[in-house]
VMD Tcl script that builds the backbone (N, CA, C; Angstrom):
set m [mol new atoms 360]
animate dup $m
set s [atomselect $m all]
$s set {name element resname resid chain x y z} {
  {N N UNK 1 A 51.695 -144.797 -28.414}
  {CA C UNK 1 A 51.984 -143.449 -27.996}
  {C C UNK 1 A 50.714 -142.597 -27.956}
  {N N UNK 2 A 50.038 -142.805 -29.065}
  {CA C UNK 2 A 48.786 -141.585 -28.895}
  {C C UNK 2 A 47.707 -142.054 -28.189}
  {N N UNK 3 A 47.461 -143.304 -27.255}
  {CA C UNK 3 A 46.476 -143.768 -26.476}
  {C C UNK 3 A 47.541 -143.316 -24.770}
  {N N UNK 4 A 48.820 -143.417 -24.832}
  {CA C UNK 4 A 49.524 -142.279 -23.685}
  {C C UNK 4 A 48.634 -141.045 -23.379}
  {N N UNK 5 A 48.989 -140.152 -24.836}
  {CA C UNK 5 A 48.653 -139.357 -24.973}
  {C C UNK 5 A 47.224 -138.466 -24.801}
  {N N UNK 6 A 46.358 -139.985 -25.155}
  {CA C UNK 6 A 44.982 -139.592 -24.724}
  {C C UNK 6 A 44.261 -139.475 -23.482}
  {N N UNK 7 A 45.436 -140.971 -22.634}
  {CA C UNK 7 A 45.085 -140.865 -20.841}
  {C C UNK 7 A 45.347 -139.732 -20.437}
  {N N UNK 8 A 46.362 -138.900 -20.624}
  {CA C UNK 8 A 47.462 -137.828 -20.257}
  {C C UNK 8 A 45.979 -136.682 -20.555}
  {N N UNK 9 A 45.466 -136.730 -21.496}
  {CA C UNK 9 A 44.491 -135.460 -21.941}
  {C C UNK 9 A 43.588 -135.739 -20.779}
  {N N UNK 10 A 42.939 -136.913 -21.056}
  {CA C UNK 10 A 41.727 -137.330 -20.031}
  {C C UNK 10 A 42.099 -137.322 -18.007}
  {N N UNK 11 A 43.187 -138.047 -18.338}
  {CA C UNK 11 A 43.674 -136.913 -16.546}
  {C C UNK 11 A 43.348 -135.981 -16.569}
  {N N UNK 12 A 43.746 -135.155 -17.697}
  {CA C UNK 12 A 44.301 -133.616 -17.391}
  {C C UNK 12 A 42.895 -133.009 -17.499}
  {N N UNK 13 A 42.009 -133.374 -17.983}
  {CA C UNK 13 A 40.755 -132.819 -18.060}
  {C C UNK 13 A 39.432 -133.090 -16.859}
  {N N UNK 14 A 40.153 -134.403 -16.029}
  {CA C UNK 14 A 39.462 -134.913 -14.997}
  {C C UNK 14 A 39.619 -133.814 -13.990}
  {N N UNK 15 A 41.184 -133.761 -13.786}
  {CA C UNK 15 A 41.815 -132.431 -13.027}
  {C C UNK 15 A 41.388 -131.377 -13.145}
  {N N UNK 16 A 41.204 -130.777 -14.447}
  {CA C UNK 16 A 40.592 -129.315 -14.887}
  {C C UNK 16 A 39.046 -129.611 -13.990}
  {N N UNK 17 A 37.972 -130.413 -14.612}
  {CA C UNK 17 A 36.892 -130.311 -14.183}
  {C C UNK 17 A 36.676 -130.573 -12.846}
  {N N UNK 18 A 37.107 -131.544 -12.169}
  {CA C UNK 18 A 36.572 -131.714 -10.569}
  {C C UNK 18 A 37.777 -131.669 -9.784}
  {N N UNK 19 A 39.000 -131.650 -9.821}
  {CA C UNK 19 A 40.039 -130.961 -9.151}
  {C C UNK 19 A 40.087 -129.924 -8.660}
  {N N UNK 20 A 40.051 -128.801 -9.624}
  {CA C UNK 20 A 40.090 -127.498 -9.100}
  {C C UNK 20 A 38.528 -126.987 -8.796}
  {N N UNK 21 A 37.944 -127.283 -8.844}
  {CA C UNK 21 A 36.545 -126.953 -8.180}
  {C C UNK 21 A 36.622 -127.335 -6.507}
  {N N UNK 22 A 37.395 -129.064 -6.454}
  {CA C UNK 22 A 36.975 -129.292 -5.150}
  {C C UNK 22 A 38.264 -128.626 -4.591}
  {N N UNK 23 A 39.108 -127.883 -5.256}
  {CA C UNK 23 A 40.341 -127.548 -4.255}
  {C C UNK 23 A 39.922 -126.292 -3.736}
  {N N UNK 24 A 39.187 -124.989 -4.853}
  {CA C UNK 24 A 38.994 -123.990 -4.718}
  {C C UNK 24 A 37.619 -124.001 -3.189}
  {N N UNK 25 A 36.756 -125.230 -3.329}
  {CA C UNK 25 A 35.913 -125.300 -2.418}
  {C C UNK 25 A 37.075 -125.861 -0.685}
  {N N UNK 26 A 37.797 -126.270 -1.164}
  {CA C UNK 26 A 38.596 -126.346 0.500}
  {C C UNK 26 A 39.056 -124.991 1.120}
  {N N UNK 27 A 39.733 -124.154 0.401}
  {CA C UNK 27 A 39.947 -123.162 0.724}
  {C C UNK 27 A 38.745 -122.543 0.682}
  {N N UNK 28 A 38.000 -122.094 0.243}
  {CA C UNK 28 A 36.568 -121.218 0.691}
  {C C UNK 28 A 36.521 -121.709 2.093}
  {N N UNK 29 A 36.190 -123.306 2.709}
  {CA C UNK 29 A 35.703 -123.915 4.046}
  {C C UNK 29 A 37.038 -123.758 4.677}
  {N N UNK 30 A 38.267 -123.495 4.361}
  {CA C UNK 30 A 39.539 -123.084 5.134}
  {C C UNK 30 A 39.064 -121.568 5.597}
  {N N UNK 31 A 38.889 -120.565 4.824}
  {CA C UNK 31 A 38.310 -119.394 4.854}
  {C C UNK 31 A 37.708 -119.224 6.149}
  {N N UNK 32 A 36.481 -119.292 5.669}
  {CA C UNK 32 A 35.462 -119.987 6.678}
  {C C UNK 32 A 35.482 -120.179 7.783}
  {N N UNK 33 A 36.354 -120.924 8.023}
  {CA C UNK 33 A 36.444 -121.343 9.163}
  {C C UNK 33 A 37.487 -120.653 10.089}
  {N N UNK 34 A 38.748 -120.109 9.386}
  {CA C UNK 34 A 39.334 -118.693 10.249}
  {C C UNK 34 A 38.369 -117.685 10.424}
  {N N UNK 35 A 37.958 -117.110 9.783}
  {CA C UNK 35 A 36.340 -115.839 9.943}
  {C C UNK 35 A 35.703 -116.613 10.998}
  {N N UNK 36 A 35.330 -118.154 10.921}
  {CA C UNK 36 A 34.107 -117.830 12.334}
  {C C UNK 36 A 34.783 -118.035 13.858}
  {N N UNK 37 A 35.928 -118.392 13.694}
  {CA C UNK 37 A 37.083 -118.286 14.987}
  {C C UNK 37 A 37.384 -116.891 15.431}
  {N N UNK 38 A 37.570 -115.932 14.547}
  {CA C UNK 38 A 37.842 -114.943 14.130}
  {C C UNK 38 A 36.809 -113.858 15.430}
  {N N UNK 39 A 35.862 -114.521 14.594}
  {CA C UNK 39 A 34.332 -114.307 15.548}
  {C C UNK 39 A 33.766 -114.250 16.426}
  {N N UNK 40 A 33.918 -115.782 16.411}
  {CA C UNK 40 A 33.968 -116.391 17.892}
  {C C UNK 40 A 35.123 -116.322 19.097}
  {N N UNK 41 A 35.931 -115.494 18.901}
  {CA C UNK 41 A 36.988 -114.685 19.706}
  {C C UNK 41 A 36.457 -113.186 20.140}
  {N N UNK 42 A 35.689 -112.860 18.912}
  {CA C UNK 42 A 35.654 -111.233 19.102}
  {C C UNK 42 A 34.122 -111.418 20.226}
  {N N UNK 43 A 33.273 -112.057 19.980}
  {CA C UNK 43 A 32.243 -112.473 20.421}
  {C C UNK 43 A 32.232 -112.949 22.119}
  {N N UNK 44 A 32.824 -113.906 22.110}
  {CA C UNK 44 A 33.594 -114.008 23.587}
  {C C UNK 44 A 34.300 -112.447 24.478}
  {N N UNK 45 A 35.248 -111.832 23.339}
  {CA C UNK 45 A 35.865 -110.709 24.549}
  {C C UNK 45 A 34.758 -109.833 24.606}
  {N N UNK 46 A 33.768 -109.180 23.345}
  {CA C UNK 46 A 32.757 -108.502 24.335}
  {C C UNK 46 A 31.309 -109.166 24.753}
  {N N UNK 47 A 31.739 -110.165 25.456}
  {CA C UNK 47 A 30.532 -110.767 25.832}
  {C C UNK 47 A 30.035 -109.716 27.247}
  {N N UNK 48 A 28.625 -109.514 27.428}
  {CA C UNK 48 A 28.493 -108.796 28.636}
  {C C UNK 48 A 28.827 -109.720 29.800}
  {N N UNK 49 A 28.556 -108.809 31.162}
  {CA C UNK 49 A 29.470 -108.690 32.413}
  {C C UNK 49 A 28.774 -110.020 33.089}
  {N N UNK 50 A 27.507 -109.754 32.616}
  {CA C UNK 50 A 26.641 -111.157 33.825}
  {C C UNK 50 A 24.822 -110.773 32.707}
  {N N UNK 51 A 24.233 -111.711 33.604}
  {CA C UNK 51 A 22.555 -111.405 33.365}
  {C C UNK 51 A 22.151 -110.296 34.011}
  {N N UNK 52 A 21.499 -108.827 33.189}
  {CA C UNK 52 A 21.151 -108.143 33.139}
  {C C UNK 52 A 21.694 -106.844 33.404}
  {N N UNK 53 A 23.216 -107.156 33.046}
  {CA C UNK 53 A 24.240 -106.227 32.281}
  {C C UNK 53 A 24.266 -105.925 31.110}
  {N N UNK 54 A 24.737 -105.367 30.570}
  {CA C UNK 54 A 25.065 -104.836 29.139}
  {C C UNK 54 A 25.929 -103.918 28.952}
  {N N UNK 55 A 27.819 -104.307 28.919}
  {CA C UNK 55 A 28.772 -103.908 28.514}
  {C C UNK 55 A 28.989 -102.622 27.838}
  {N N UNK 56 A 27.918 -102.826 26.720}
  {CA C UNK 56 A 27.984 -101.145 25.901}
  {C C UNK 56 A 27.684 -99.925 26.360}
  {N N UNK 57 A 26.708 -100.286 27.327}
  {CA C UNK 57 A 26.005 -98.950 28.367}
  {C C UNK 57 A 26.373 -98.919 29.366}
  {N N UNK 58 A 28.132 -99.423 29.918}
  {CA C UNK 58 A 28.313 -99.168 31.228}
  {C C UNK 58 A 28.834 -97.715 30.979}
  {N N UNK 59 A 28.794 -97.244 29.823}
  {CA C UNK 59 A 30.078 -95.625 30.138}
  {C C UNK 59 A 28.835 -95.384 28.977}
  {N N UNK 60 A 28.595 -95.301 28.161}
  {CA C UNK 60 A 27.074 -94.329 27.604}
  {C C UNK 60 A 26.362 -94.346 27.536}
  {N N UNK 61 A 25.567 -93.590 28.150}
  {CA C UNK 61 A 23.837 -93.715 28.311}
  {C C UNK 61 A 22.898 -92.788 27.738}
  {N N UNK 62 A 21.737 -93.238 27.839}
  {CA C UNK 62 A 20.894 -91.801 26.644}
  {C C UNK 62 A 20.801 -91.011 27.182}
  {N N UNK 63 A 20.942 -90.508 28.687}
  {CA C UNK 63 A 20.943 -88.850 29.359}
  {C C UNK 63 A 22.663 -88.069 29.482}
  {N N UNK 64 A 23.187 -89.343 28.437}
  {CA C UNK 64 A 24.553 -88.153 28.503}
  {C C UNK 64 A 24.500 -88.001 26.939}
  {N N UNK 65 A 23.782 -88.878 25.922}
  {CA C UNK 65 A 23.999 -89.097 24.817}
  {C C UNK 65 A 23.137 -87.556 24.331}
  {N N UNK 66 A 21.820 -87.464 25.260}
  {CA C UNK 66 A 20.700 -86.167 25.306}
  {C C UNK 66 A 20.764 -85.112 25.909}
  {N N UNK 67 A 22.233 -85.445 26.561}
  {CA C UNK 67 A 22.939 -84.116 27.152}
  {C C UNK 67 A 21.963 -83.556 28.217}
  {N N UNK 68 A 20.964 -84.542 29.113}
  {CA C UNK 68 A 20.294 -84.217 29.953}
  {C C UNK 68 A 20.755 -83.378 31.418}
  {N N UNK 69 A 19.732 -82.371 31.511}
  {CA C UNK 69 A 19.921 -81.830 32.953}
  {C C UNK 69 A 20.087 -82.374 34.041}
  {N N UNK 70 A 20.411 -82.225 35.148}
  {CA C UNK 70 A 20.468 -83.062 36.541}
  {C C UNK 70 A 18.469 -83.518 36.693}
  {N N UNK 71 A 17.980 -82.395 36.666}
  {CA C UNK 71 A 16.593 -82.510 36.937}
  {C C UNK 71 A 15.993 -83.363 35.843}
  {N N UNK 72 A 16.128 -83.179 34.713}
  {CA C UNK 72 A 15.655 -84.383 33.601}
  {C C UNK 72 A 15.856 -85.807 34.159}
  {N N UNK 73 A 17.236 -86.005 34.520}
  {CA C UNK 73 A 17.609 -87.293 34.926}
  {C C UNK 73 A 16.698 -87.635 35.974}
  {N N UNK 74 A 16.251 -86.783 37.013}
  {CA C UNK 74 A 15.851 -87.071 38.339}
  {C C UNK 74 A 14.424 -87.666 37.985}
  {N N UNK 75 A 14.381 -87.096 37.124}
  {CA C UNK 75 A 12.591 -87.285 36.663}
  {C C UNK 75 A 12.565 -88.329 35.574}
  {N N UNK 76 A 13.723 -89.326 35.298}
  {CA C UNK 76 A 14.126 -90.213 33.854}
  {C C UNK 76 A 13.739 -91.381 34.685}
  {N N UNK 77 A 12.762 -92.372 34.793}
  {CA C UNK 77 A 12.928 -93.851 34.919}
  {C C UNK 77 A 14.322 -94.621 34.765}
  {N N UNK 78 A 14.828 -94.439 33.363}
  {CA C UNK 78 A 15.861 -95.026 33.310}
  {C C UNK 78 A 16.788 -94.339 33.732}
  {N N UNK 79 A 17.086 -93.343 34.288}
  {CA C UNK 79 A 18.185 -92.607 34.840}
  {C C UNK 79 A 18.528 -93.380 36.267}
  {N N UNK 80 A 16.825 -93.219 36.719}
  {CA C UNK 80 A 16.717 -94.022 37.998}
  {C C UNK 80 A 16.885 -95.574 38.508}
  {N N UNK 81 A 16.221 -95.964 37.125}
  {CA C UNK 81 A 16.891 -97.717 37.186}
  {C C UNK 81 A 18.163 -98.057 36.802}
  {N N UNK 82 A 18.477 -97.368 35.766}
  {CA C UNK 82 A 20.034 -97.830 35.572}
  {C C UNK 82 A 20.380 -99.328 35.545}
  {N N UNK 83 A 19.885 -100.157 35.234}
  {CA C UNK 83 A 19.961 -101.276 35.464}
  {C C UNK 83 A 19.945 -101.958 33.540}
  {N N UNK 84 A 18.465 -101.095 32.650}
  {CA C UNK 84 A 17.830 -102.216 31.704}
  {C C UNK 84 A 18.404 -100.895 30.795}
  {N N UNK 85 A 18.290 -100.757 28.986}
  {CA C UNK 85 A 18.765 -100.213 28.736}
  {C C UNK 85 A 17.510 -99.495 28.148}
  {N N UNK 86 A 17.522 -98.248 28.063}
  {CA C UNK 86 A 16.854 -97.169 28.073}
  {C C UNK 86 A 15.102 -97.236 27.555}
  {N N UNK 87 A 15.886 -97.960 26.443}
  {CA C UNK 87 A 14.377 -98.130 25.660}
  {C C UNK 87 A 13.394 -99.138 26.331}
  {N N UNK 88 A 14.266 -100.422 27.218}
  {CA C UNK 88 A 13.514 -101.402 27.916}
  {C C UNK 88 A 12.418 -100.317 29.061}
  {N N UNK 89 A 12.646 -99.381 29.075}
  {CA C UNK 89 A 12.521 -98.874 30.479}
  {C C UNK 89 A 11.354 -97.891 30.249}
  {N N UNK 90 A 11.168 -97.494 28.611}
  {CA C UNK 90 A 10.057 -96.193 27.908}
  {C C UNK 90 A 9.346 -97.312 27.427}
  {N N UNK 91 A 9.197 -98.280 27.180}
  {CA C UNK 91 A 8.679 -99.075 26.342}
  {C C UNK 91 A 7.021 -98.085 26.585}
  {N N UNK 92 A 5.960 -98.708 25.652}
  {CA C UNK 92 A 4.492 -98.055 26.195}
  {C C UNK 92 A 3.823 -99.336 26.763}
  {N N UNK 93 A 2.305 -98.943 27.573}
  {CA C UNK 93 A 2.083 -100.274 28.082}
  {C C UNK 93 A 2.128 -101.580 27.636}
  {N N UNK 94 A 2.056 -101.720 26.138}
  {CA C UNK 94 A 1.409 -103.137 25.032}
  {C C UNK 94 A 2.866 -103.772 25.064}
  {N N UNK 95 A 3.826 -102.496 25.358}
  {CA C UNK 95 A 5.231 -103.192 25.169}
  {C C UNK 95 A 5.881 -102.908 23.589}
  {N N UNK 96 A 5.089 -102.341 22.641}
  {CA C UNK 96 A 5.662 -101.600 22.259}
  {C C UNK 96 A 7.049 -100.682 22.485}
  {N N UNK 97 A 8.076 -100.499 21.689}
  {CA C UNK 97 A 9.084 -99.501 21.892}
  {C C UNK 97 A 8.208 -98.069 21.114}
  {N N UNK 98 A 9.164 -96.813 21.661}
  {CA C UNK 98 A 8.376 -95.560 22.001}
  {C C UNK 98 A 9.126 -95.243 20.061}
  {N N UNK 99 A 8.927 -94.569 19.110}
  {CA C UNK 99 A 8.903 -93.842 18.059}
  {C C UNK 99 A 10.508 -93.598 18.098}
  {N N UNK 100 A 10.656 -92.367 19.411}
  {CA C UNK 100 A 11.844 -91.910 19.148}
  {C C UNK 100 A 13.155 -93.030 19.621}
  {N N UNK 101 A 12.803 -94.586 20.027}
  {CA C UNK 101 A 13.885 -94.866 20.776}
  {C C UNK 101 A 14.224 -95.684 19.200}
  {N N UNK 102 A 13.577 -95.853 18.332}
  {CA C UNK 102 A 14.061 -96.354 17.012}
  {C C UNK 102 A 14.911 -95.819 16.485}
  {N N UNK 103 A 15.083 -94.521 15.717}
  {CA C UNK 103 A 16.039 -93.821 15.438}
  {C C UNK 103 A 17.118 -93.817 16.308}
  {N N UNK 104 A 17.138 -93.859 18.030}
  {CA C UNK 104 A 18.161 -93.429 18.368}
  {C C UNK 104 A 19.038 -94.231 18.266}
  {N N UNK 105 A 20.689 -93.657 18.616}
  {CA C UNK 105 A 22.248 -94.163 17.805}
  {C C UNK 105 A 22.173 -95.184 18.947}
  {N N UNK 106 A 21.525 -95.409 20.201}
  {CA C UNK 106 A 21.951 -96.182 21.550}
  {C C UNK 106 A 21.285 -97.765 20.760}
  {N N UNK 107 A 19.628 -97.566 20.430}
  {CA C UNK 107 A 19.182 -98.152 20.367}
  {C C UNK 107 A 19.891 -99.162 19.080}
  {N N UNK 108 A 20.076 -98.587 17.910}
  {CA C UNK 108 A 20.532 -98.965 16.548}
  {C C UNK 108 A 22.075 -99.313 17.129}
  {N N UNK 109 A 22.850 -99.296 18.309}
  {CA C UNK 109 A 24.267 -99.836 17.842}
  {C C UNK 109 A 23.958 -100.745 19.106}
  {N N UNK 110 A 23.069 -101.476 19.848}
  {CA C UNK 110 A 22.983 -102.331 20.573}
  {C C UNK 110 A 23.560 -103.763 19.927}
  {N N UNK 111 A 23.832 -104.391 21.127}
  {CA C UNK 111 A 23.851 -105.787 19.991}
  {C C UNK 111 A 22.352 -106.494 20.810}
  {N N UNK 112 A 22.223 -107.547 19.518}
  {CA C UNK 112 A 21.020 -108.145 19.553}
  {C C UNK 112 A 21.195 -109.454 20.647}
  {N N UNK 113 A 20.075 -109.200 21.615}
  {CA C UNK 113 A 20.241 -110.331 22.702}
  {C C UNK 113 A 20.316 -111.666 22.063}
  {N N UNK 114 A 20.678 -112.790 22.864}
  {CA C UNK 114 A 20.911 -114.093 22.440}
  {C C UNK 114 A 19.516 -114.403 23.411}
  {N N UNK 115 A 18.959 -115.239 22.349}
  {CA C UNK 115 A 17.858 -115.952 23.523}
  {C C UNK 115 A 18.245 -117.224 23.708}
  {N N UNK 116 A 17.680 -117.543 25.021}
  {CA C UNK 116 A 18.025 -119.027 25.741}
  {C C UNK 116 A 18.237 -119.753 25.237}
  {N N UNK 117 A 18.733 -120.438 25.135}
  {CA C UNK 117 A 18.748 -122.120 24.330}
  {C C UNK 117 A 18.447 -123.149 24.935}
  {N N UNK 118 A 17.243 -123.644 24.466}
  {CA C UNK 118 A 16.689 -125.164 25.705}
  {C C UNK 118 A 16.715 -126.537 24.829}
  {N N UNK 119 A 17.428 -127.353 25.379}
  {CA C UNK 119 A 17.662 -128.631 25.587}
  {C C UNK 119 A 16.384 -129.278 25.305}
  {N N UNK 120 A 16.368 -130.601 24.820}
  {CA C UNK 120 A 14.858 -131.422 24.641}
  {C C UNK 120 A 15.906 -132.602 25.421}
}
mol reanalyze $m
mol bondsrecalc $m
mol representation Tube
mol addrep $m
C-alpha cells in the first residue's frame, strides 16, 4: 500500500512540476496566436489603396489639419502634389525631415511603411 501511495505522490508531483507549466505554456501560444490573426485581419482591412497611396491621408491633410488659406495651399508643394505625404514633400535637401514635421499629429499617427521584401 505505501509504495501505491508513493507512485500516486510521485505522479502527482511529476504533474505539479512539468504538467502545468507545459499546459499554462499552450494556452499562452493559443493566446498568441488569436492576437496575431486578430492582427493580421486588422492589418489587411487597413492596408493602403495601391503603391503610393496612403489610406490615412485620403480625408486629412496638413493644410486642413493647419487650417490653411486658399493662398497658403497654392503656394504648399504638398498641397500641389497631393500625391506623397506632407513631410515626404518638406523634407530639406540631405533628406532630412524639417523640425516641425516631427511633432506634428499627421506625422506621429502615420503607420510605418513596410519595406520590400527580396527573395535570395
Amino acid at each position: 500500500m505505501e509504495g501505491l501511495i508513493a507512485a500516486g505522490t510521485f505522479l502527482l508531483g511529476l504533474l505539479l512540476r512539468f504538467g502545468i507549466p507545459i499546459l499554462v505554456t499552450v494556452l499562452i501560444v493559443q493566446l498568441l496566436r488569436r492576437l496575431d490573426e486578430r492582427w493580421q485581419q486588422e492589418g489587411a482591412q487597413g492596408k493602403a489603396a495601391g503603391p503610393g497611396e496612403f489610406s490615412m491621408f485620403s480625408e486629412l491633410r496638413c493644410w486642413i489639419l493647419n487650417d490653411c488659406t486658399p493662398e497658403q495651399r497654392q503656394r504648399c508643394p504638398a498641397f500641389i502634389e497631393a500625391i506623397r505625404p506632407c513631410w515626404q514633400v518638406h523634407r530639406h535637401g540631405n533628406g532630412v525631415l524639417k523640425e516641425g514635421c516631427l511633432d506634428c499629429e499627421l506625422f506621429r499617427g502615420a503607420p510605418i511603411p513596410m519595406q520590400a521584401q527580396t527573395t535570395i
